[in-house]
N, C-alpha and C positions, 0 to 999 in steps of 0.2 A: 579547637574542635567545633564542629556545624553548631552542633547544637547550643551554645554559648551564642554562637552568631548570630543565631534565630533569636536566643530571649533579647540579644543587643536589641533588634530587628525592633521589638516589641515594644521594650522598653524606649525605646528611641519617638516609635510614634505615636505612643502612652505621650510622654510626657510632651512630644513636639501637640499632639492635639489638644492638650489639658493648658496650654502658654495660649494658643490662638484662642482658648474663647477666654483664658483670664485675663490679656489683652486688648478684644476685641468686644466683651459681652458683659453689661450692667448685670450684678446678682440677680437673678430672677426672670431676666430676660429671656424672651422663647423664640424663638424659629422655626418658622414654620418650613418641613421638607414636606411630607404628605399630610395634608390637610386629616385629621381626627385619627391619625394614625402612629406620625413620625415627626418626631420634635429637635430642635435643638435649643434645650433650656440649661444656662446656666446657673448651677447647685452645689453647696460642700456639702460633707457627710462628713462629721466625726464620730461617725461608727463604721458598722456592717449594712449590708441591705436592710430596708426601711429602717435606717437609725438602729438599729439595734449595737445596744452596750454604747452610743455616744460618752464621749469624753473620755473613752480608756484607752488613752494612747500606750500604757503603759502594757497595761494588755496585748493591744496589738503588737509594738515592737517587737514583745517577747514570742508570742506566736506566730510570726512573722518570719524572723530570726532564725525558729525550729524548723519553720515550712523550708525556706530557702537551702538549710545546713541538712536535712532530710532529701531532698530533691538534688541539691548537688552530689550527696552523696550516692545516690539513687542513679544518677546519672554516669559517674565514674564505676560503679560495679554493673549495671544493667543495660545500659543504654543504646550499649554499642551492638545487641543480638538483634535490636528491633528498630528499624528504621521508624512507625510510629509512634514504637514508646519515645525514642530519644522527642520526638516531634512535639509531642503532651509535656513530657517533662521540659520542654524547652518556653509552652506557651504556659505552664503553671509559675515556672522561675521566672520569666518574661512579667508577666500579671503582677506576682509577689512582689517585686522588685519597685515595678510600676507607681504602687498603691503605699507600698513600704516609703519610697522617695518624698510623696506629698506631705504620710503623715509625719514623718521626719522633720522639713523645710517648712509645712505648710501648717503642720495642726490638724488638718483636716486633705478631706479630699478631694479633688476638682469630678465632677460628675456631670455628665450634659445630654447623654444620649436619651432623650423620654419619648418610652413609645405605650401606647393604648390600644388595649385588645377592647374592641368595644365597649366596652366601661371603666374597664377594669386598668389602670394606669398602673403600668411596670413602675417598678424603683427606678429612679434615674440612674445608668452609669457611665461608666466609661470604657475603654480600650482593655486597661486591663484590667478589669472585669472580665469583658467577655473574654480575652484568653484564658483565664483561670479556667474559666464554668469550658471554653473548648476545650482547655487540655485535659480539663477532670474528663468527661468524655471520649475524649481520643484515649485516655488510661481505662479506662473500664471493655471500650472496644479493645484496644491492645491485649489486656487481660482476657477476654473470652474468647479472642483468635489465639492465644497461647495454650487457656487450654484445650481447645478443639487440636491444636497440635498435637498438644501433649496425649490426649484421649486418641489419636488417630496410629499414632507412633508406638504406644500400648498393645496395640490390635495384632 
């Protein structure tokens, strides 16, 4: 199915751009892309954004685990009536999978992308990261074009 293809998709260049800067980039090291804006600094996190809950791997596995067994499943009953939802659920399992992989091999997680809102320094992440936090979005859109359907269809 596509949607399997897509989280491969994800996970593929999750974990191919998380090998180039743990190959490539001394812990801490930063790169500059735009000047006080966009960074590439290599980072672990053995947590959630800013460190939250570090060191609970065990945590995570287990929630993890649910997210991916929820979503697959979500995918084989739902997936197939909405080309965006399958799309979300593919970048949330993609993300899951991604982040699930490090803490697994790694202990921790490879993290690199830092950007700065004028002062304010985002949490460093990575790939899938941002599919997650996409796919939650593309789920919430999918959701309110569903019910606008569903309320139009009603009438």
């Amino acid at each position: 199915m596509w949607i399997y293809v897509l989280a491969s998709v994800v996970i593929l260049l999750d974990q191919f751009s998380k090998w180039l800067v743990v190959k490539n980039m001394e812990l801490g090291e930063q790169i500059t892309i735009i000047r006080d804006i966009f960074y590439l600094t290599s980072h672990r996190n053995t947590g959630a954004a800013w460190g939250i809950l570090a060191g609970q791997m065990m945590f995570f596995y287990i929630i993890t685990l649910i997210v991916i067994g929820f979503v697959v499943y979500y995918i084989q009953k739902h997936a197939k009536e909405s080309k965006l939802l399958g799309v979300a659920l593919a970048f949330v399992l993609g993300g899951a999978i991604g982040n699930f992989i490090d803490r697994l091999f790694r202990k921790e997680v490879v993290d690199f992308f830092d950007i700065y809102i004028g002062s304010y320094n985002y949490p460093i992440f990575n790939i899938a990261d941002s599919a997650l936090v996409v796919g939650v979005v593309l789920i919430f859109i999918a959701t309110i074009l569903e019910e606008r359907r569903n309320k139009g269809a009603k009438k």
